[in-house]
N, C-alpha and C positions, 0 to 999 in steps of 0.2 A: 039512602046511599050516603057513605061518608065523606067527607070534605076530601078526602086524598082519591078516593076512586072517583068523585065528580071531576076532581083537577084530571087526572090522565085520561076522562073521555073526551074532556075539552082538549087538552093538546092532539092526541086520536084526530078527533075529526080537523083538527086544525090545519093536520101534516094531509090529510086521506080527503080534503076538501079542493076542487082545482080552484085556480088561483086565478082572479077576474084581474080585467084589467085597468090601471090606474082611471079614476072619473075623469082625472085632468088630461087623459088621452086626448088627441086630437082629431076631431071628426073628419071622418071621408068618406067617398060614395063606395070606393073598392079598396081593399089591402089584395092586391096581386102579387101573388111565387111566383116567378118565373123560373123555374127548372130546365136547364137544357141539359143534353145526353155528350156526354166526354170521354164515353165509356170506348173500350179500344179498336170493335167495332165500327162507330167513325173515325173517318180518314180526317187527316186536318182541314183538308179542305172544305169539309160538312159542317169539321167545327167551327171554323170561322162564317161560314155563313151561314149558321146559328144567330151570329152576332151579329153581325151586319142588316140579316132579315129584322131584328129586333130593335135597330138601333135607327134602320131604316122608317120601320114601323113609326115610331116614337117621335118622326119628323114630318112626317104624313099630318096634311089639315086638317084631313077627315078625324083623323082619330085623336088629334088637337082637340079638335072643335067636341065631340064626343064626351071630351072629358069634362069640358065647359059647359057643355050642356045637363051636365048631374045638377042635382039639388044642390049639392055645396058645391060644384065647379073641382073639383079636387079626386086624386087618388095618391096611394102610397103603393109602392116597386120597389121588392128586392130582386136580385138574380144569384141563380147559384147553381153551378155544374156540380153534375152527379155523373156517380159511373160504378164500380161496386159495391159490396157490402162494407159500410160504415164511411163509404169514402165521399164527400159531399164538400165543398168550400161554399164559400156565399163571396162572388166577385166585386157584387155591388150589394151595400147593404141598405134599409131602408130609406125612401129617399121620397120628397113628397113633389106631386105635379099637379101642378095650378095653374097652366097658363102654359103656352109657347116657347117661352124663356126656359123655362123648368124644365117641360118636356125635351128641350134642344139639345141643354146641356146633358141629361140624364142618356141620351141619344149617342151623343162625344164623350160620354163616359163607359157605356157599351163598344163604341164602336173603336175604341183604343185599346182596347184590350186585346193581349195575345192568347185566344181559348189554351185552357190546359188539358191533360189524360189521366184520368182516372181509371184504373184497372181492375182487375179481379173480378169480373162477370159484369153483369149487368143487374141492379140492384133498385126493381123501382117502387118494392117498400120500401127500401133504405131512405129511398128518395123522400117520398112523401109523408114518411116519419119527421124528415129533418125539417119539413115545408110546415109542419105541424109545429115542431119546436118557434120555428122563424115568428109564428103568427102570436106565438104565446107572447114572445120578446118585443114582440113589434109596439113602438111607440104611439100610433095608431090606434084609431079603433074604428071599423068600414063596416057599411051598412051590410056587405057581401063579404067574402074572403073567396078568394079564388086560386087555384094553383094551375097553372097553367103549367102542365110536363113534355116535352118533345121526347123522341125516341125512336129509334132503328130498330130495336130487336124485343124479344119479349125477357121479362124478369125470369133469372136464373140461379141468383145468390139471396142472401140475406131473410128480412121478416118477411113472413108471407105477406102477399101482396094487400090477397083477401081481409087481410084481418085489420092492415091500417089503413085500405079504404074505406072498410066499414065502420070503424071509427071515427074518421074523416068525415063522412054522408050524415053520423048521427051527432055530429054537435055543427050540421047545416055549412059546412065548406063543400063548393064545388069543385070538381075535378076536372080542368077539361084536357084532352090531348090531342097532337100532333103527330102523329105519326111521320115519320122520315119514310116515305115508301117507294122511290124512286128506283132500285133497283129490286130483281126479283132473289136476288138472295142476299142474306147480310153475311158478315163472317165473323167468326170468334174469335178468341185472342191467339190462335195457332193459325187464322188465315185462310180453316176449313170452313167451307159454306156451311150454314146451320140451317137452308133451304126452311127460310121464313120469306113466302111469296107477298107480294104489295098486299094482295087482297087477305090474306089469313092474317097478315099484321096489322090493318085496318080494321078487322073485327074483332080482333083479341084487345086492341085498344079501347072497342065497344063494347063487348063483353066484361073483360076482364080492369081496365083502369080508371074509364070516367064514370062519376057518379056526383050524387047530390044535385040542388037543383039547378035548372035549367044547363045541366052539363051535354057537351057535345065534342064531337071531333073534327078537327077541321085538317083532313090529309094532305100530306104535302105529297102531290102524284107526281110531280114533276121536275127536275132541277131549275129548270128555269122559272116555274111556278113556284116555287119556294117562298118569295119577297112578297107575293100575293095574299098567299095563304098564310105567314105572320101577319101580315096587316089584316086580313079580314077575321081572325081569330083572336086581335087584339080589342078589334070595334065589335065584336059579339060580347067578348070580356067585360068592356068597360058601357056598352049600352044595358048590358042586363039580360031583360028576359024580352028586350024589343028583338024583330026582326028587322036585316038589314037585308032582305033578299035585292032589293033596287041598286043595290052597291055591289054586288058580285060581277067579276066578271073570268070567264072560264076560262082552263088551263090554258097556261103557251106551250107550243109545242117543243119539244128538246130540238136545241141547236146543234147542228154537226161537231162542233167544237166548243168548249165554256172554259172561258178564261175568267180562273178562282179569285172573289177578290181579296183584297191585302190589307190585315191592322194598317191602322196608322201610326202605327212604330212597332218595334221590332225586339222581341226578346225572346230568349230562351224559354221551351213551352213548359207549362208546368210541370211538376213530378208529382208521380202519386204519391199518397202521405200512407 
């Protein structure tokens, strides 16, 4: 082979080879996506307590002490709302938890924020394509990578689903979901029920979203259960492949009335891009 065609198999493989990540990465026991649904389907009330459930989570001892409890005491947290095809932000970008402190503020960083809307279907390749880009970037480098995605409705726009979980599952990232299942129908961006019942969007989450290992779904059945069901899906995340069945405790029941709660400041909600 000649010296110019050895050169272009070298650049070839150079561009056609994925791209590892820095040695001088920083170690940690988890790199967590947190993906929430913004899509138009939630009502903002949903969205906000998205946020709140998460930010709530992140103030929890249990799941404090959890993180302290890894080999290196540490994890890394991005968050980023999704909602159709291509449309995706990252709210909070990666950010590292080591301690109480860490985790307090990363909490009052979530829980300030005013959720945005994202449009045009409901996109949950799009999503976990973008979760896949995050992880590439990510300054990090965790023994696990996990995407933790919530959602109301099933994927109806953009990459098939199929095809970037299965790419997902083979370079060993877990996928776990949330299902928003609270009411028996969701509705589309016209406001027409799309008669996706609690239980067919609970299995389609099983079937069709989570994958890789030790992935699982942790349903949010109930509105009042919501704040439960982020925290006990946050300490699955962050213990592994332990079980925490001694920590569960079952749904609450819906209150005759639920008063939504409220950013801790107040801005005009996003626009789709």
């Amino acid at each position: 082979m000649s010296i110019p065609a050895v050169f272009l198999w070298a650049v070839l493989i150079a561009f056609a080879w994925p791209a590892e990540k820095s040695t001088a990465s920083e170690m940690v026991d988890l790199e967590l996506v947190i993906a929430t649904d913004v899509s138009s389907s939630m009502s903002y009330g949903e969205r906000v307590l998205q946020l709140m459930g998460f930010a709530e989570a992140f103030r929890d001892r249990a799941v404090q002490q959890a993180i302290l409890a890894g080999r290196r005491g540490k994890i890394a947290v991005t968050v980023m709302e999704w909602g159709g095809e291509g449309r995706q932000t990252v709210i909070v970008p990666w950010t590292l938890v080591d301690g109480p402190a860490s985790a307090d503020a990363l909490a009052e960083t979530i829980g300030s924020r005013v959720p945005g809307q994202l449009t045009h279907g409901t996109a949950i390749g799009d999503a976990l394509a973008r979760a896949e880009s995050l992880f590439a970037a990510s300054p990090y480098a965790g023994t696990r990578q996990v995407i933790d995605v919530s959602g109301d409705g099933t994927s109806n726009r953009g990459i098939p689903l199929a095809t970037v979980r299965a790419r997902l599952v083979g370079k060993g990232i877990s996928i776990n979901g949330l299902p928003i299942s609270f009411g028996a129908e969701q509705r589309d961006e016209s406001g027409r029920p799309d008669q996706v019942s609690a239980a067919d969007l609970i299995a389609y989450f099983e079937t069709d979203v989570i994958g890789g290992p030790a992935a699982f779904v942790q349903p949010a059945v109930t509105l009042d259960g919501f704040r439960e069901a982020v925290r006990m899906k946050l300490l699955r995340e962050i213990q592994g492949f332990e079980m925490i069945a001694s920590l569960e405790t079952p749904p609450q029941p819906r209150r005759a009335a639920t008063t939504w709660p409220t950013p801790a400041r107040s801005s005009a909600e996003g626009a789709a891009r």
